[in-house]
C-alpha atoms as one frame of an Amber mdcrd trajectory, in Angstrom:
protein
  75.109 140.892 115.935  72.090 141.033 118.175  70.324 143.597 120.433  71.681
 141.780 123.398  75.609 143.393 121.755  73.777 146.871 121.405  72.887 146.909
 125.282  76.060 145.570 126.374  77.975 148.178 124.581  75.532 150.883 125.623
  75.994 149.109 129.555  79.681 149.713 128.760  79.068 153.477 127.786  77.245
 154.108 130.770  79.778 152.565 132.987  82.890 154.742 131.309  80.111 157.733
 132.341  80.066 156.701 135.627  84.080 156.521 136.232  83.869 159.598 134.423
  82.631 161.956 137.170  84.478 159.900 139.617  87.892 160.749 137.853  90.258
 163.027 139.591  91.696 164.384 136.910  90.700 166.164 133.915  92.604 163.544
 131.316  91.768 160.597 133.426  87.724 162.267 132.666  88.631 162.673 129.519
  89.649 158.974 128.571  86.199 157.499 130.236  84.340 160.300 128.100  85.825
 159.186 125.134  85.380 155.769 125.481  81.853 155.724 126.110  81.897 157.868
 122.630  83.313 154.651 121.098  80.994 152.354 123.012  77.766 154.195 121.866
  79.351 153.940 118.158  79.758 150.833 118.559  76.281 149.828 120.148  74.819
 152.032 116.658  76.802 150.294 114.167  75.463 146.726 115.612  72.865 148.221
 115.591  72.725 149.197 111.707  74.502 146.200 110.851  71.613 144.046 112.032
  69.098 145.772 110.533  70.911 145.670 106.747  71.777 141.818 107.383  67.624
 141.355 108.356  66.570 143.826 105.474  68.799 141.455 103.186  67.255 138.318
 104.179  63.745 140.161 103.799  63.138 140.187 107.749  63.607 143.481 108.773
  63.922 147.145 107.924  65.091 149.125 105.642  68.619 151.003 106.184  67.044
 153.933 105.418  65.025 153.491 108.606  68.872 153.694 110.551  70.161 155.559
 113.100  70.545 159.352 112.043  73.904 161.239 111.909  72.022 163.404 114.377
  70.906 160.698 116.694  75.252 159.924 116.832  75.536 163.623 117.537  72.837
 163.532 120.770  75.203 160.612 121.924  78.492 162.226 121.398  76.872 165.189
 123.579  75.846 163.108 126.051  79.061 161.492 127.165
């Protein structure tokens, strides 16, 4: 997976935002919200998953240096 998958998914969160205040209804909101939850996971775990495949091959850093549980939290509160 590369960064260009991270962005796309993120581009993908942001657009389920988007139809999310243009929703009419409260469960219609709902579904957008929680798929740019799933999105932003998504765009984190390529994220992570590059970064042990490069620390692996000796090219990158360590999983230690991840994305934080809290960093997932600040997403999940921002969709």
């Amino acid at each position: 997976m590369n960064k260009g998958n991270s962005d796309a998914y993120r581009a993908n969160a942001a657009d389920c935002m988007k139809l999310a205040a243009l929703a009419n209804g409260s469960t219609t909101r709902l579904v957008f919200l929680n798929m740019a939850k799933a999105w932003l996971r998504l765009a984190d775990h390529a994220e992570l998953s590059k970064r042990y495949h490069a620390d692996k091959d000796g090219s990158g850093k360590s999983p230690n240096q991840a994305t934080s549980c809290e960093e997932s939290r600040d997403h999940d509160r921002e969709a």
